[in-house]
N, C-alpha and C positions, 0 to 999 in steps of 0.2 A: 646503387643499393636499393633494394627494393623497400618499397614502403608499405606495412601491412593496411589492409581497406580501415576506415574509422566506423565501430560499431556497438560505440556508446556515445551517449549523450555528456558533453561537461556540462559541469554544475559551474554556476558562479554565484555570489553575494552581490548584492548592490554595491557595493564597492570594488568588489574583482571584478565585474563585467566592464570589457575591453569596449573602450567609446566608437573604433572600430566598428563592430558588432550592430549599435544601434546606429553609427551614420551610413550606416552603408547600405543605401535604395533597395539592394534588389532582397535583402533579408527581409523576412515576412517574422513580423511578431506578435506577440498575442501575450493578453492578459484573461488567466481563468482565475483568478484571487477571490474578485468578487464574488463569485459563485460560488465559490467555495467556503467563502464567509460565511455566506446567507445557511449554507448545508450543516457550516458546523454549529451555527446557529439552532438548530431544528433535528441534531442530536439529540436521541434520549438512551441510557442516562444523559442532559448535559455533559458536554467536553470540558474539562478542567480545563484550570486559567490558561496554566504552560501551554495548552496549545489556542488558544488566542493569541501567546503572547510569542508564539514563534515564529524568528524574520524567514520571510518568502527567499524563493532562489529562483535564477533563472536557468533553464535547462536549453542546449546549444544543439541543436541536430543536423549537422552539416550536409548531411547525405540530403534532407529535405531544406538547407536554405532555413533554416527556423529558429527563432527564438520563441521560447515560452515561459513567461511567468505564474510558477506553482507555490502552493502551499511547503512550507519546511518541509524536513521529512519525517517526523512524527506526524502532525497533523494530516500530509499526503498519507498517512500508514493508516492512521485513524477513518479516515472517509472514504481512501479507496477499495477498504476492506471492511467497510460498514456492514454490510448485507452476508458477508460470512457469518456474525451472529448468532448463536445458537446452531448453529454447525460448528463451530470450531470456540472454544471459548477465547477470553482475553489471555489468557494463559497459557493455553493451547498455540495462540496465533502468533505471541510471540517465542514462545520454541522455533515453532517454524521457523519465521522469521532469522534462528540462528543458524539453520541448514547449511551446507554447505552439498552442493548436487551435482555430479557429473551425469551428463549428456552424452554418448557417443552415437555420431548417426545420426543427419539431420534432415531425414525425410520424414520416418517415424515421429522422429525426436522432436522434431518440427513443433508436433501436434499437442508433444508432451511437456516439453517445457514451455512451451506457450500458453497449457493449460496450469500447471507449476506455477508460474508467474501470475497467472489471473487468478489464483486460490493464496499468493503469497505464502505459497509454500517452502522457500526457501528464501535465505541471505546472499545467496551467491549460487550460481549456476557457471557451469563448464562446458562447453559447447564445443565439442570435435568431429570433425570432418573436412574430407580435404575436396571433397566433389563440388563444381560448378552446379546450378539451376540451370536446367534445359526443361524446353515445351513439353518433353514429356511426363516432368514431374507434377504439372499444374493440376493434376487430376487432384492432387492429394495434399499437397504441400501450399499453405495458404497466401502465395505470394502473387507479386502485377511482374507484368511484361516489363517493366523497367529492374526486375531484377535479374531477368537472365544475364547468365555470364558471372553472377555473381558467388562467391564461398555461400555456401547452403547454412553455416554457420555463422556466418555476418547477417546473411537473411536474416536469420530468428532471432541472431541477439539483437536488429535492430527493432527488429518489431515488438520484443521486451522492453526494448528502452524508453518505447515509443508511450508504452503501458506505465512503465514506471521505472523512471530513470535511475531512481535509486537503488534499484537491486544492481548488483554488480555483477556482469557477466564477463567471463574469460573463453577468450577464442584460441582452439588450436585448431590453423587451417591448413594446416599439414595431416589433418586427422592423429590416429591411434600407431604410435611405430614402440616396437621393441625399446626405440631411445628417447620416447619423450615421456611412456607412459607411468614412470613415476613420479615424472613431476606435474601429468596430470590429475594422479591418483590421490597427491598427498595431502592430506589435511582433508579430504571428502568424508562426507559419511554414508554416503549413497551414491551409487552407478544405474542408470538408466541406461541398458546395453539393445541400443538397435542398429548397428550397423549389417552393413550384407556379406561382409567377410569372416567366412568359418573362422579361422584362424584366427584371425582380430577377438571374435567372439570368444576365443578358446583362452586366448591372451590376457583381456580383461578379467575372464572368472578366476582365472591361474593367478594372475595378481592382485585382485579383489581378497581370493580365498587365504592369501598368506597376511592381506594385512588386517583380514577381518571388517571387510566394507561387504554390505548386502549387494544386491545385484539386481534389479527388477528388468523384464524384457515382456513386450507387449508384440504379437506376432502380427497383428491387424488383422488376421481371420480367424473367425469363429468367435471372437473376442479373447484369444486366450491370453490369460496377464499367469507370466512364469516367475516364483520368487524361490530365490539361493539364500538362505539368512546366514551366511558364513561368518557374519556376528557373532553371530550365535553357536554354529556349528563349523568348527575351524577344519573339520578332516571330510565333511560333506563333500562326496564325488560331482564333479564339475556337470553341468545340465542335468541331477540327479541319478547318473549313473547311467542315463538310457544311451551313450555312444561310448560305454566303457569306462577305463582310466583314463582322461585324455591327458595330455600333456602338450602344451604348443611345441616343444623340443620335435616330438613322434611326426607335427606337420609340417616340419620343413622338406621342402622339393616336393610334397603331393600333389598332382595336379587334380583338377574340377571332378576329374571322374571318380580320383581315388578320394575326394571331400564330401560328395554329395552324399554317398550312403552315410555317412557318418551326420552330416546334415539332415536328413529325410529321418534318420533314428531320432534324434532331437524333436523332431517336430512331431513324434508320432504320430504316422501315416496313417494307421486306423480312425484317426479323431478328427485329422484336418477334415474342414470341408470340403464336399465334392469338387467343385469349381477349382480349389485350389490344386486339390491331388491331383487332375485331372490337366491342370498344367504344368504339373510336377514332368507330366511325359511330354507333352506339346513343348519342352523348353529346346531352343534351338530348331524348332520345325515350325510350329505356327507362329507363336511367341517370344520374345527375345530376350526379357524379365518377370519375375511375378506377378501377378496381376492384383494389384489395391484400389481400393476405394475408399472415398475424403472420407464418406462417414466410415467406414471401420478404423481408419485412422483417427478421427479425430475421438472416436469413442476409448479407443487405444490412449490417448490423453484421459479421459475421465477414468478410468478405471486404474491408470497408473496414477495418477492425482490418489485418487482411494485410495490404492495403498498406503503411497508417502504421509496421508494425513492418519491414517490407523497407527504408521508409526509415531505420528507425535503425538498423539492420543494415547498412545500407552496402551494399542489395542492389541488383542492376538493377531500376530501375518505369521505365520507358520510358512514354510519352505515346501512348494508345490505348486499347485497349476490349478487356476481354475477359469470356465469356460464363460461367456458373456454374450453367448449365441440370440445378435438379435432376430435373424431368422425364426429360431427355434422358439422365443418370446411369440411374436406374432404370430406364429404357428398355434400357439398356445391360447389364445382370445377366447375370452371366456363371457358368452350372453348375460348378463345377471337377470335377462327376461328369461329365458331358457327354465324351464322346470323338471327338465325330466335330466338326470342327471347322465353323463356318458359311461356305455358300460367298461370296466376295466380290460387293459390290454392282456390278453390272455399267456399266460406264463409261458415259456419256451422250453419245450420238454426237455430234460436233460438227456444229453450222447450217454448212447449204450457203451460199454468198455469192449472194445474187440472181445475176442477170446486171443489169449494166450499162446507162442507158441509152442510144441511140441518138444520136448528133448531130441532130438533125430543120435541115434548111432550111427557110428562111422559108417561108411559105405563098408569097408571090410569087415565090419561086425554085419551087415544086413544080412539075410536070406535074400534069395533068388527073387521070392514075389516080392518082398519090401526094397529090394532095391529098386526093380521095374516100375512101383507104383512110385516109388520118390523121382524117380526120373524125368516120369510123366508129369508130374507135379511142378517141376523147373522150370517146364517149356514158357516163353513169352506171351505175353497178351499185352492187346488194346488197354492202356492205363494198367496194367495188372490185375486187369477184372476177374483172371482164372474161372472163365467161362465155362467151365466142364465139372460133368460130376464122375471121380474116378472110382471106379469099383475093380473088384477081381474073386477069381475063384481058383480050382487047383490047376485050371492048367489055362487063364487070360487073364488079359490086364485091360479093360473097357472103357474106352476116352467119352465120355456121352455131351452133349454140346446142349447148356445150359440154357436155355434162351429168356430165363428170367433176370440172368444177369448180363445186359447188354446197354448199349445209351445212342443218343441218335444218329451218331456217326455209323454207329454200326448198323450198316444200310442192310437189310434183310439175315440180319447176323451172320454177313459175308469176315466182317473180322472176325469175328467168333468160331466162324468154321476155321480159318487159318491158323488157330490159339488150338483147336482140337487137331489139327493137321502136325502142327510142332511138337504134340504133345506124343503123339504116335508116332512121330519118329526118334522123339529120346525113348521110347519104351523099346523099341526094335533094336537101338543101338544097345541097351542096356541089358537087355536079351542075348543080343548076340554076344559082351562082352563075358556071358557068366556061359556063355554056351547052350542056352536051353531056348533060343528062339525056334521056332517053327513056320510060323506063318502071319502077314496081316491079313484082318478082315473088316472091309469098308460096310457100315451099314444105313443105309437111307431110304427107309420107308415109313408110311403112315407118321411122317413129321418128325420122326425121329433120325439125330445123324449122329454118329458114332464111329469110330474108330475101334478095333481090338488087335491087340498081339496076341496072339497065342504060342502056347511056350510048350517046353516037353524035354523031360527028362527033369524035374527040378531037384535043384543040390545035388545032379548027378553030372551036367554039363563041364565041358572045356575047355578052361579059359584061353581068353585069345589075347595076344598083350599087344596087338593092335588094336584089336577091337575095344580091349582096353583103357589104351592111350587115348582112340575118339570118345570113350563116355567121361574120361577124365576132363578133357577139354570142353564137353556137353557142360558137364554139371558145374562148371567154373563159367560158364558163358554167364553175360551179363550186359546190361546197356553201359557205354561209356560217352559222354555227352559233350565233353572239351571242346574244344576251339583247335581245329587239325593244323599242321606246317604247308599243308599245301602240295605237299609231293606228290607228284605222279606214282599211280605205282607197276612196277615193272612187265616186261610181256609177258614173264615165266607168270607171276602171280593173275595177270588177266588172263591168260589159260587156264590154270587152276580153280581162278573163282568160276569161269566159262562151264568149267566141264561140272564141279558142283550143282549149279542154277541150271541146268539143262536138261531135261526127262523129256521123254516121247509126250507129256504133255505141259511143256512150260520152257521158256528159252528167256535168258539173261540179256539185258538191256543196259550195258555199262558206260558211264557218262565220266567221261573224261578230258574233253576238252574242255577248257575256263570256258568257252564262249558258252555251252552247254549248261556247265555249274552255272555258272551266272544266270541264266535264264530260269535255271531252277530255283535258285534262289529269289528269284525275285517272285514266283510264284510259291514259293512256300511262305514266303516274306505276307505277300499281299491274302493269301491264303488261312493265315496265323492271324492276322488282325482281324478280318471277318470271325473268323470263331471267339476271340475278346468279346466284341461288339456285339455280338448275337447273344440273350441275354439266357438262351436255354442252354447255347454252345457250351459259353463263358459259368454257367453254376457247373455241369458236370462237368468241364476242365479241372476247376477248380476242387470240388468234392473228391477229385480222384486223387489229389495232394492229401500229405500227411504230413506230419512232427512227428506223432505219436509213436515213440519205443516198440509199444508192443499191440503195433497194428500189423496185420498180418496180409493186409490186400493194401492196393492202393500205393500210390508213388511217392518215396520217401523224399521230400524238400532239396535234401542234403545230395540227393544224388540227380539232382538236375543240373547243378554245376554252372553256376548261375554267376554274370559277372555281376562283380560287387555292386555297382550302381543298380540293378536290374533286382537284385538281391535284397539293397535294403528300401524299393518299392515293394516286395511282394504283397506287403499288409494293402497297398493302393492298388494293385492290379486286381487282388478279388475284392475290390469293389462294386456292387452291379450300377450302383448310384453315378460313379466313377464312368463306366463305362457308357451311360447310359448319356453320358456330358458329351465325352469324344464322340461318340458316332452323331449327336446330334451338332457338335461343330464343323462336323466331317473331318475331324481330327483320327487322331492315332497311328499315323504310321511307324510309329515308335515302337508299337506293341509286335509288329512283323519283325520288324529289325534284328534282336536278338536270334531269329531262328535262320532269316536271310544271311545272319556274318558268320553263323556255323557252317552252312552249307558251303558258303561261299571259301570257307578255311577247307574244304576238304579233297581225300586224294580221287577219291569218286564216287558216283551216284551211283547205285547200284536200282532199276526196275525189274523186276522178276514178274513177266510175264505168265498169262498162263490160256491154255482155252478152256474154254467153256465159263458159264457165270453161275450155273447152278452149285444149290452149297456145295455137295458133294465135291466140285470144280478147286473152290476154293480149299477143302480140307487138303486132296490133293496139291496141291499149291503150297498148304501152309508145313507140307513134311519136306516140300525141295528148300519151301524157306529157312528153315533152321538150318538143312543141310548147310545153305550157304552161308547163312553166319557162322557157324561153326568154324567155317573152311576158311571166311575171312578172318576170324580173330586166330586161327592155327596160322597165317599167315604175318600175323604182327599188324593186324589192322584193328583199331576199335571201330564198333559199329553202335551206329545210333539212329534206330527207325524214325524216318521222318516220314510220315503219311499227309499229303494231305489236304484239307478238312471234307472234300468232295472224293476221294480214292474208289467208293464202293456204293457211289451214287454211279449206277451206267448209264444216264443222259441227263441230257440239260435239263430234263424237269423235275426228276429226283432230286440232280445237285439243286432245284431255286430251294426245293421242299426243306430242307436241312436249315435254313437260315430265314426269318421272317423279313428281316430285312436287309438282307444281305443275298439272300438267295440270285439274284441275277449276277450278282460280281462273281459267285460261285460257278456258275453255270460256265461264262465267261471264261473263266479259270481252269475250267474241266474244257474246255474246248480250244485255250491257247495249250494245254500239257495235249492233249491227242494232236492238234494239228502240228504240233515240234517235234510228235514224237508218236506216229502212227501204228497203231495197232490195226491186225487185221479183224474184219466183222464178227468172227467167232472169238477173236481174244479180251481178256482183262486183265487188267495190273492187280498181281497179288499183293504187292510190298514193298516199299520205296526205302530204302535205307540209305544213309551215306556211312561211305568209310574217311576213316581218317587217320593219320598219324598224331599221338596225341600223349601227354604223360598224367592226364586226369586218371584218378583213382577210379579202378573196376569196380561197383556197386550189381550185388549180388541182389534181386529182389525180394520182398520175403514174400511167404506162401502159407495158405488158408493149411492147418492142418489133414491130411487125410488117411483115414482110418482104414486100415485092409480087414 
């Protein structure tokens, strides 16, 4: 039968101490009375008689071979918490004193009820956990190399006892289970919840919040100390609502992937510190747990300490969060030589409101010209920058290629000409469908590049119900971004996208063997991290994202299709502070990842080649591109461009130029995709897309209004 570890000191009287005890040589004992005399002596106020007159005990510490003779334990209460004084009254100290505190979690907890005990903040502490001391906890957890191997919770409770035998500490070293934790809960009036299992977490507040026990949790970074007063507030949503309803019931069977977002919401990701967030992606790549330190631990005790004594104080702790950032103190040092005072941080202009968009009528309700300009208006762009300005008159539709809106990828607004290139061929289709196409006109002179349809016969043309059917499939095209099944897809269908992607000037480059995908993926992988890290890359990546309802440019959140984990970092990913941590530990291969397991899920890469590099080169290029999308989703394939980050850099010194510090990986990068995949001296890649098979929702992009 196993015998639990001894991790309390016995007490005995001069008449209960076993003769044992004192003949036995190799027991070390000791007498503190005296000393203590002389203290209680030199009291002020003077100590009343009773504790003069209270008989000594000896305390028995087996784990160290010890005997020690103390003061009673009134008197021990009196002089070991002398110097609380005017911090805590006589009053005050013994409230405490009737505490009753559970612990869960004793790495944190360690720091906490050790500081608990050194404030005499409680009558009784609870101390759960089921984990050994290993060398790697020593950073933080204040224990000797003679306790590894040992409950993390005999740890602390013996180092309590060691302070002060008379506080009574109960060990569950089984930790926090469905079936012990109401008999760890009962008769508490306060939970200290720092363990590292969601679930457990989720477990304690759930049964906390029914029987009306508080909840305090100290994260060790930034200093945040989090309080649940479900005292107080019996129907208060568990972690204040920031991961939902939760109910421990909802996490059984989730695994790590499906906890963590729900974890990382908890913690908001916006507030943690960089170092933290930052190893929020490094976990399982450079790191293997979260990274603590003693002092934010042990400060983690003081401020949890604060708490529990504002509640015996009869102070306001109101249910919320607040921050203890000693970084941000320091930061904060203030001269009192200094005369000139610092001038304030300049206010941060408040976001303009998009504009609104547009009622659009049906297609069957449009005119000839309002159909052709909304056409045009659908085509794709780089982030959804809708690089063009569209105009028209009675008898064209005029794609003009914007170049005020562009960003650094867009290498001599070579994407931008391929956005005015798709934009000219849904106007041609949608011309043709109403029957009043005529002619295209390429125009590129004096800096100016443009595209036009010109139409004829308008409101008199006839209709074509093919030509139809492709502007139907046009105007429904849309990115779809899922995670594909992998399937190949068939010869008939790689003929058909072949003969799409193919013009006298541009030929299809379709990647279908795994070994292929795979390689791609791992350059789109290593590709996608470099633009994170690179700090101009990573803002307009980020800027091109939106929430916002009624934004009309820019790439809706929602339709990146983002797995959960990846999903509920988003707040840490646009971090620049964040990113700026990974690249300098040469961290983040994490940040590639998500784009490398899309590609790698899919049924093929599609390169659409093209010659020539001059814009004009590109606009051409970007009317075969659409064609092909087109022709792949008429096919049952979702498409989802993946360019990238060097695509429209045409040499190695372009691509360094695009990245300050990343620029050689790029280069590098640009020069593993041409040597695996050789283009001739007059060609360039227009458009890199994967196809997929996929049941992710079509996301239609929205569009800047445009006025005929």
């Amino acid at each position: 039968m196993h015998t639990p570890p001894v991790a309390a000191a016995t007490l005995y009287s001069s008449d209960e101490l076993p003769a044992e005890l004192t003949a036995e040589p190799s027991v070390i004992v000791s007498d503190i009375t005296d000393g203590t005399t002389r203290a209680l002596d030199e009291l002020k106020p003077p100590a009343e008689q009773s504790l003069r007159d209270e008989t000594p005990r000896y305390a028995h510490f087996p784990w160290r071979n010890a005997l020690v003779k103390i003061p009673g334990p009134r008197t021990f209460r009196r002089l070991r918490l002398d110097r609380n004084r005017h911090k805590l009254t006589a009053a005050e100290q013994a409230a405490a004193g009737d505490l009753r505190i559970g612990v869960v979690g004793l790495s944190v907890g360690h720091a906490i009820s050790l500081t608990i005990a050194l404030e005499g903040l409680a009558g009784e502490l609870r101390l759960a956990d089921f984990d050994e001391l290993e060398l790697t906890n020593m950073n933080r957890i204040p224990a000797t190399l003679m306790d590894i191997h040992d409950n993390k919770a005999v740890i602390a409770a013996r180092r309590i006892a060691e302070i002060d035998p008379y506080l009574t500490t109960v060990i569950h070293s089984d930790g926090i289970t469905t079936e012990n934790i109401d008999e760890f809960l009962d008769g508490l009036d306060l939970v200290v919840e720092e363990c590292d299992s969601f679930d457990v977490k989720v477990l304690v507040r759930q049964k906390c919040r029914s029987r009306g026990i508080p909840v305090l949790m100290e994260t060790s970074d930034g200093g945040t100390l989090d309080v649940e007063r479900f005292d107080l507030e019996p129907d208060r949503p568990l972690f204040h609502g920031l991961a939902g309803d939760l109910r421990v019931e909802d996490l059984v069977g989730l695994d790590r992937a499906a906890l963590t977002p729900l974890a990382v919401r908890v913690l908001e990701p916006t507030k943690v510190t960089a170092p933290m967030a930052a190893s929020a992606i490094e976990l399982g790549h450079t790191v293997t747990a979260w990274p603590q330190l003693g002092g934010d631990v042990l400060l983690g005790g003081a401020t949890v300490a604060a708490a529990v004594r504002r509640l015996v104080q009869g102070k306001s702790l109101s249910s919320g969060r607040v921050r203890f950032d000693r970084d941000a103190w320091l930061d904060g040092l203030e001269d009192p030589i200094a005369t000139a005072a610092s001038d304030p941080a300049p206010q941060a202009s408040a976001a303009t409101q998009p504009p609104s968009t547009q009622v659009q009528p049906s297609v069957g309700e449009m005119s000839d010209l309002e159909l052709v300009v909304h056409a045009a208006s659908r085509a794709p762009s780089a982030g959804n920058q809708q690089p063009w300005q569209i105009t028209s008159d009675d008898d064209s539709v005029t794609i003009t290629l914007d170049r005020t809106r562009t960003s650094t990828l867009d290498v001599e607004h070579r994407a931008s000409a391929v956005a005015v290139g798709a934009a000219l061929h849904n106007a041609r289709v949608a011309a043709s469908a109403r029957g009043v196409f005529d002619d295209i006109e390429i125009v590129d002179d004096s800096g100016t590049l443009a595209g036009r349809a010109r139409l004829k016969g308008l409101e008199t043309g006839s209709r074509s119900a093919e030509a139809e059917a492709e502007l139907d499939a046009l105007l429904t095209r849309g990115t779809r971004r899922g995670v594909g099944d992998g399937s190949a897809p068939s010869d008939t269908d790689l003929v058909r996208l072949h003969d799409a992607g193919t013009s006298d000037r541009t030929r299809l480059l379709a990647l279908t063997d795994r070994r292929d995908i795979d390689r791609y993926a791992s350059i789109i992988s290593r590709s996608d991290r470099a633009r994170f890290l690179t700090p101009e890359l990573h803002r307009e990546m980020f800027e091109e994202l939106t929430t916002d309802p009624a934004a009309v440019e820019g790439i809706d959140v929602a339709s990146l299709d983002l797995p959960p984990a990846m999903s509920g970092m988003l707040d840490v990913l646009r971090r620049a502070d964040v990113m700026a941590l990974l690249d300098k530990w040469g961290g983040g291969a994490a940040l590639g990842a998500d784009a490398g397991s899309r590609v790698a899920s899919s049924s093929a890469i599609l390169v659409l080649v093209q010659r020539g590099t001059a814009p004009v080169d590109y606009l051409r290029g970007g009317i075969v591109a659409e064609q092909l999308w087109v022709a792949a989703e008429r096919l049952g394939f979702a498409v989802h461009p993946m360019t990238p980050t060097f695509l429209y850099a045409g040499d190695d010194e372009t691509a360094r130029a695009l990245s300050s510090n990343h620029g050689d990986e790029l280069a590098a990068l640009r020069r593993e995709m041409v040597e695996t995949w050789p283009l001739d001296a007059d060609e360039a890649p227009t458009i890199v897309m994967r196809l997929s098979r996929t049941d992710s929702p079509l996301e239609v992009s929205r569009r800047l209004p445009v006025r005929l």
